[in-house]
Backbone as numpy.savetxt, mean C-alpha at the origin, in Angstrom:
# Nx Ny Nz CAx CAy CAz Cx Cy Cz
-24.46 2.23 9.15 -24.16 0.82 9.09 -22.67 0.63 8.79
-22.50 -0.22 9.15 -20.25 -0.41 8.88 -20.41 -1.37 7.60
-18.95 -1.51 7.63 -18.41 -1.81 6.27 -19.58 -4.08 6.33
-19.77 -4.08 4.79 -20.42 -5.11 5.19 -19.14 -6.37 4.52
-19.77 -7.46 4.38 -19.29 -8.32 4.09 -18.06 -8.16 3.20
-18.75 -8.33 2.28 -18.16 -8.08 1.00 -17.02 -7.15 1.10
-17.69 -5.99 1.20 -16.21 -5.25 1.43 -15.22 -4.95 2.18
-15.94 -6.00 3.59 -14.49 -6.18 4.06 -13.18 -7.40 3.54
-13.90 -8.09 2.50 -12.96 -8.86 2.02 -12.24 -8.62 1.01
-12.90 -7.55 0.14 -12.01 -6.69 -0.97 -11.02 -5.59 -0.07
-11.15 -5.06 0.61 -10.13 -4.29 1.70 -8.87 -5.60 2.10
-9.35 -6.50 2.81 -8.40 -7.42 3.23 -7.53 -8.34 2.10
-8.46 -8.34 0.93 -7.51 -8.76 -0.48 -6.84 -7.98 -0.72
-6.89 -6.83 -0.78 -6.01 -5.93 -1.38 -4.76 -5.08 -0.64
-5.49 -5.44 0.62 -4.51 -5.48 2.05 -3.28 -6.51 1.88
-4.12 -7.67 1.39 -3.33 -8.65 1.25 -1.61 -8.72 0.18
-2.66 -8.91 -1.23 -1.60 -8.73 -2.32 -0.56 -7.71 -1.99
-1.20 -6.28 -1.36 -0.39 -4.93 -1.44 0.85 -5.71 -0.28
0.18 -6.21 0.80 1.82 -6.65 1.73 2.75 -8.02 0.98
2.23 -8.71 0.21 2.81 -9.58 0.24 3.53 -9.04 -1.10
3.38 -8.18 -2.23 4.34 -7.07 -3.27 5.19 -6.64 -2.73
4.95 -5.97 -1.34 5.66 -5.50 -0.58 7.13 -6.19 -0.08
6.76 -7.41 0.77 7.37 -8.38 0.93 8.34 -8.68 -0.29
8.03 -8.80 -1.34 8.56 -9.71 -2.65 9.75 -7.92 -3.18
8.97 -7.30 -3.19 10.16 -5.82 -3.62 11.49 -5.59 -2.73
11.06 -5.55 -1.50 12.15 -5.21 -0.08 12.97 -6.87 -0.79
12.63 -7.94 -0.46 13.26 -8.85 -0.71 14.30 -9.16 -1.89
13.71 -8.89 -3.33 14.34 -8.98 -4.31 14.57 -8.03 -5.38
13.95 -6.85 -4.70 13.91 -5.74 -5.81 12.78 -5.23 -6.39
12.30 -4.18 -6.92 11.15 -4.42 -7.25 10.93 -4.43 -8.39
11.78 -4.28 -9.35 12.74 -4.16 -10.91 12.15 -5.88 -11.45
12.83 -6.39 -10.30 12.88 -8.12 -10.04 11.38 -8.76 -10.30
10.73 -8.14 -9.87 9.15 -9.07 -9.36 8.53 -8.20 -10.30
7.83 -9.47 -10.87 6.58 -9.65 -11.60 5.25 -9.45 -10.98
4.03 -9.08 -12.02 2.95 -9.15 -11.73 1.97 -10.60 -11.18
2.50 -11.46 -12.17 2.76 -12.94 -12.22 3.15 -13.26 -10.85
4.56 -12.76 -10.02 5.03 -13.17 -9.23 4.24 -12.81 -7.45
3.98 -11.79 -8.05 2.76 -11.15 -6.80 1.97 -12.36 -6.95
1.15 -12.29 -7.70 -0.36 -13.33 -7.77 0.06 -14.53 -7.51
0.90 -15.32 -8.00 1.65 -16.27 -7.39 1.65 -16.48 -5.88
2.50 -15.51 -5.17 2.73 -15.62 -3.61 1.70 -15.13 -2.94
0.97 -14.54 -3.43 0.01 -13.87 -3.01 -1.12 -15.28 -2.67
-1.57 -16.12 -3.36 -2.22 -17.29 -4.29 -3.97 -16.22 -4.74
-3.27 -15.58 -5.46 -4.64 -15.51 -5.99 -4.33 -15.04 -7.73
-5.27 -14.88 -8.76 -4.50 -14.84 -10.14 -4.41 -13.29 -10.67
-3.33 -13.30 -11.66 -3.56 -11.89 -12.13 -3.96 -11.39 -12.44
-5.03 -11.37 -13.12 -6.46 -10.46 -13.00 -6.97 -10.03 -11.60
-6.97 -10.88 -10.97 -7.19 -10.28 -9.17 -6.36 -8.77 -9.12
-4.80 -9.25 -9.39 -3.94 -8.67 -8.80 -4.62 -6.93 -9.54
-4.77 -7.05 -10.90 -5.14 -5.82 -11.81 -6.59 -5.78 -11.46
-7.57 -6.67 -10.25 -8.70 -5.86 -10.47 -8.44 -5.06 -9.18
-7.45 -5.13 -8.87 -6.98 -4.05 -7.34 -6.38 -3.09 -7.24
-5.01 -3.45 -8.41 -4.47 -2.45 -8.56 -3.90 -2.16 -10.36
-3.67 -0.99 -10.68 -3.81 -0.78 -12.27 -2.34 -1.40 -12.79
-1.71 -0.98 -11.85 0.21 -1.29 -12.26 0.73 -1.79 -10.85
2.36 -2.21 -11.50 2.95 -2.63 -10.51 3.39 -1.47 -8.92
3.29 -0.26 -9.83 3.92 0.83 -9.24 2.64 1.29 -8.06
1.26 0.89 -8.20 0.45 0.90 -7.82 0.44 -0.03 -6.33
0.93 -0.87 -6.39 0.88 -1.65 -5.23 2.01 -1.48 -3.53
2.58 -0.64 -4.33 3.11 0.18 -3.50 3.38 1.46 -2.66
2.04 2.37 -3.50 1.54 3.54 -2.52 0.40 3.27 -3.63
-0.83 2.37 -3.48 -1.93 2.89 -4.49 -2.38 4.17 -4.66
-2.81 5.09 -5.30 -3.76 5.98 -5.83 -4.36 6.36 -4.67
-5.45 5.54 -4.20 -6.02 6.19 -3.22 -5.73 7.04 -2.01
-4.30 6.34 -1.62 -3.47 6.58 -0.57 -2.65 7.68 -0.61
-2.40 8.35 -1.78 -1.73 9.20 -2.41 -2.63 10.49 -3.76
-3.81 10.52 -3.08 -4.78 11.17 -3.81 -5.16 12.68 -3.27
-4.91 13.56 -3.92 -4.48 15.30 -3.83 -5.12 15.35 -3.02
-6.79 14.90 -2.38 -7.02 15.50 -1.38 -7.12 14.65 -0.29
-6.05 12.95 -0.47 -5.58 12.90 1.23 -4.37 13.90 1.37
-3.90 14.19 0.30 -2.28 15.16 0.65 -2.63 16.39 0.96
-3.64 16.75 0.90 -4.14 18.35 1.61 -4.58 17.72 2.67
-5.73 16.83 3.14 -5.65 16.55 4.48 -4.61 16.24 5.55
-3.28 15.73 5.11 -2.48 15.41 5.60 -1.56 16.62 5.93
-1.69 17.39 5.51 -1.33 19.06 4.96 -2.22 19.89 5.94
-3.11 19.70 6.03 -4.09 20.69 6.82 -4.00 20.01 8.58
-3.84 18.86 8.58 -3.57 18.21 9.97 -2.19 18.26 10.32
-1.19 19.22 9.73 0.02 18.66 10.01 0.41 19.77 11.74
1.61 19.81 12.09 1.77 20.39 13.41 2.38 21.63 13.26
1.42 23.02 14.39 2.67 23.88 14.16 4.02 24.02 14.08
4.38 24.71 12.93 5.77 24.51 12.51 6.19 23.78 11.64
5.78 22.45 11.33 6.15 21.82 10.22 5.22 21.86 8.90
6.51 21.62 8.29 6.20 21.60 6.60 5.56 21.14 6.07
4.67 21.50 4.82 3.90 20.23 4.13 4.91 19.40 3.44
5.80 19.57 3.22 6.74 18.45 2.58 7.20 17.22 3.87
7.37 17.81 5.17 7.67 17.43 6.17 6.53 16.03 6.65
4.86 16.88 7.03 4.23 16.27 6.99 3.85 14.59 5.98
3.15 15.16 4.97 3.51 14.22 3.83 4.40 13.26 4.08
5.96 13.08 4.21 7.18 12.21 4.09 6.43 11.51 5.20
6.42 12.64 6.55 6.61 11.43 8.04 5.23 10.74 7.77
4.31 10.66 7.34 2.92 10.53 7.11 3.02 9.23 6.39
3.74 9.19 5.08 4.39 8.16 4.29 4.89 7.31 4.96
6.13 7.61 5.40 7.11 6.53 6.30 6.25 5.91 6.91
5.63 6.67 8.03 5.03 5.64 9.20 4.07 4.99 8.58
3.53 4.80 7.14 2.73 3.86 6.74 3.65 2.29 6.10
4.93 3.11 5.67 5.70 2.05 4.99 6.12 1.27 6.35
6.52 1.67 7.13 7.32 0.94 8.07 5.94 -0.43 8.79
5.05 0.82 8.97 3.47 -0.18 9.42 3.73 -1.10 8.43
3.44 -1.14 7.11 3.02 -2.31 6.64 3.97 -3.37 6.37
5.83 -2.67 6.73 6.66 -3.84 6.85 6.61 -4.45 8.01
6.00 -3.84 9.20 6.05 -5.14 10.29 4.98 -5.95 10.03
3.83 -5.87 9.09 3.23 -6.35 9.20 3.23 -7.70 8.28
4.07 -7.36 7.20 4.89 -8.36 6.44 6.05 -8.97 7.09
6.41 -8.63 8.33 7.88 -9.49 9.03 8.89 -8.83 8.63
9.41 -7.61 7.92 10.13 -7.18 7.80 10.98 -6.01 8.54
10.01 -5.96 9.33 11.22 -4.83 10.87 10.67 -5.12 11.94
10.97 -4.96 12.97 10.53 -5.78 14.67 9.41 -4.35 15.04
């Protein structure tokens, strides 16, 4: 059975907040922006924002995304010849860059 209701709307919330942190860091820093300030632009409240993610630092490569055994999968799929450090980075990037076009931030 696929993903049901429900959780496709906790995926797409958290889809959500995570681009629009995104948005608000590239823009002003991420030193700059608040937790407050996410939930704000985001419009949803901060408890949302913390029932998604634990910290601020979180909303920008969460846990899951960065969890020892996607980094061995990413590691075990990588191409002859390249590095696991190699892998990993380009693996990274092309997620950061994905989720800035998807925030309006690169063409």
């Amino acid at each position: 059975m696929g993903e049901g209701l429900r959780e496709r709307k906790k995926r797409l919330t958290r889809q959500h907040i995570s681009e629009v942190a995104l948005g608000l860091f590239v823009e002003r820093g991420f030193d700059s922006v608040t937790i407050a300030e996410v939930a704000v632009a985001a419009e949803v409240s901060v408890n949302t924002v913390y029932n998604y993610f634990d910290s601020k630092e979180d909303l920008v490569l969460p846990p899951d995304e960065a969890s020892p055994q996607r980094l061995a999968d990413i590691v075990r799929a990588r191409r002859p010849g390249e590095s696991a450090a190699g892998a990993v980075l380009g693996t990274l990037r092309r997620e950061v860059r994905g989720r800035e076009r998807r925030v309006g931030l690169s063409p």
